[in-house]
SEDO-450490 format. One record per residue (C-alpha): residue in three letters; x, y, z. Coordinates in steps of 0.1 Angstrom, whole numbers. Layout:
N
{residu->ala X->X Y->Y Z->Z}
...
END
This chain:
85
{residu->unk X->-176 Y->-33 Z->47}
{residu->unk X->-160 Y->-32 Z->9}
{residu->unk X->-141 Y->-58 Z->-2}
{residu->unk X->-112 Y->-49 Z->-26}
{residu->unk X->-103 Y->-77 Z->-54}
{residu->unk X->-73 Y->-75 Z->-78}
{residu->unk X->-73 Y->-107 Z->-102}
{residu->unk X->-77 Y->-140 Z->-74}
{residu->unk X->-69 Y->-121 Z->-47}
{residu->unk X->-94 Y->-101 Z->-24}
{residu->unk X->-89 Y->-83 Z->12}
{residu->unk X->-115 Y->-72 Z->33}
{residu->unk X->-123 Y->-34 Z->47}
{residu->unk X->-146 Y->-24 Z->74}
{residu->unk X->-158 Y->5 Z->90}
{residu->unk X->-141 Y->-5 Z->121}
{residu->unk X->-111 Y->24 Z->133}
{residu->unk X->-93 Y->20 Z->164}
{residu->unk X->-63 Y->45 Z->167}
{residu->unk X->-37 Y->22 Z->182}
{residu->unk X->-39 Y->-5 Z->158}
{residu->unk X->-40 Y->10 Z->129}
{residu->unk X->-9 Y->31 Z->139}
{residu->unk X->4 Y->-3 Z->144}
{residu->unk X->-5 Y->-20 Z->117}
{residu->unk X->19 Y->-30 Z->84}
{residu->unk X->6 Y->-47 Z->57}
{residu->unk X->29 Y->-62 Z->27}
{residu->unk X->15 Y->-61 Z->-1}
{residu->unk X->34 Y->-80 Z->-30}
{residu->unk X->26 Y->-72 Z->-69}
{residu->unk X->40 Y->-79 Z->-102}
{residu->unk X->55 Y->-37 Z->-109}
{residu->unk X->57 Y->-22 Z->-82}
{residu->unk X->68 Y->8 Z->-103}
{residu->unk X->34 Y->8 Z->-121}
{residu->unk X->14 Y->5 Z->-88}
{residu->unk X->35 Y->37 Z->-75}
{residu->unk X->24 Y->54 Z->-105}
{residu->unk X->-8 Y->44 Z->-101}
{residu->unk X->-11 Y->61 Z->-65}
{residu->unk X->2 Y->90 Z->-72}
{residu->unk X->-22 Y->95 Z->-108}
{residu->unk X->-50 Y->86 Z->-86}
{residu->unk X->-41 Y->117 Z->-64}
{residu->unk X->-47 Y->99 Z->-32}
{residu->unk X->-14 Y->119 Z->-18}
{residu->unk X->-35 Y->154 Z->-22}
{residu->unk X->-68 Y->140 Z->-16}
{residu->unk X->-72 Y->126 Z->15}
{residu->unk X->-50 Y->138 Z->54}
{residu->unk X->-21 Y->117 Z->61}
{residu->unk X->-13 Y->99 Z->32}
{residu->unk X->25 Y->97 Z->23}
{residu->unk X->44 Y->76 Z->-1}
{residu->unk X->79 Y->69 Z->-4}
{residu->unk X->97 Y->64 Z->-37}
{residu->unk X->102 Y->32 Z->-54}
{residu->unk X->137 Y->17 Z->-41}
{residu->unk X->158 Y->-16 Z->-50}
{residu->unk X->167 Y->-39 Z->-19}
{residu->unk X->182 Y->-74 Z->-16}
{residu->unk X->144 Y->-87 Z->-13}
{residu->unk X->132 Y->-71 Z->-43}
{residu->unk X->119 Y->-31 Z->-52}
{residu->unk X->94 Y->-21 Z->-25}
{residu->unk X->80 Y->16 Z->-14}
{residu->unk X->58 Y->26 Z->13}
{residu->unk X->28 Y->43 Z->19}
{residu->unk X->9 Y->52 Z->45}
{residu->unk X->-33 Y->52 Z->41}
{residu->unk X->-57 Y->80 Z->57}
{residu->unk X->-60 Y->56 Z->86}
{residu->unk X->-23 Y->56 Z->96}
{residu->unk X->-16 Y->18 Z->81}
{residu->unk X->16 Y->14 Z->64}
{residu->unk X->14 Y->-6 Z->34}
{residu->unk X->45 Y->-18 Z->19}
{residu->unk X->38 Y->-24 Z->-17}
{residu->unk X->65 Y->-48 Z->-29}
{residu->unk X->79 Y->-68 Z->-64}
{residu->unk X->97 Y->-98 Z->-54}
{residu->unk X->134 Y->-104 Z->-75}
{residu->unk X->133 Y->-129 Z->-101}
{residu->unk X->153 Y->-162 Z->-86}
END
């Protein structure tokens, strides 16, 4: 297990992979720029690095400026920055 902690916030990983769920399996994750986080990702190199993972750009919607990624395991992860009221 590794657990993954950005300021107060922490999520839990495990060495646990069942094929069904994680090709099921959305996760939303909301940050403050999400156009930093995509940078991020792809200066990290995680697209070349490991099988599977693809990214989607950066795009505005009603909700807010959100991209998607999938990780190794075949999780989406929607990585999203709310609109200011």
């Amino acid at each position: 297990m590794v657990i993954f902690e950005a300021g107060d916030v922490q999520f839990f990983v495990q060495d646990l992979y069942v094929e069904d769920w994680a090709n099921n399996c959305m996760l939303n994750l909301v940050v403050d720029d999400v156009e930093a986080w995509a940078r991020h990702i792809q200066a990290a190199g995680v697209l070349t690095k490991f099988e599977g993972v693809k990214m989607t750009e950066p795009v505005t919607e009603p909700y807010g400026t959100i991209f998607s990624l999938i990780d190794p395991a075949g999780v989406l992860w929607r990585i999203q920055q709310q609109l200011e009221p």
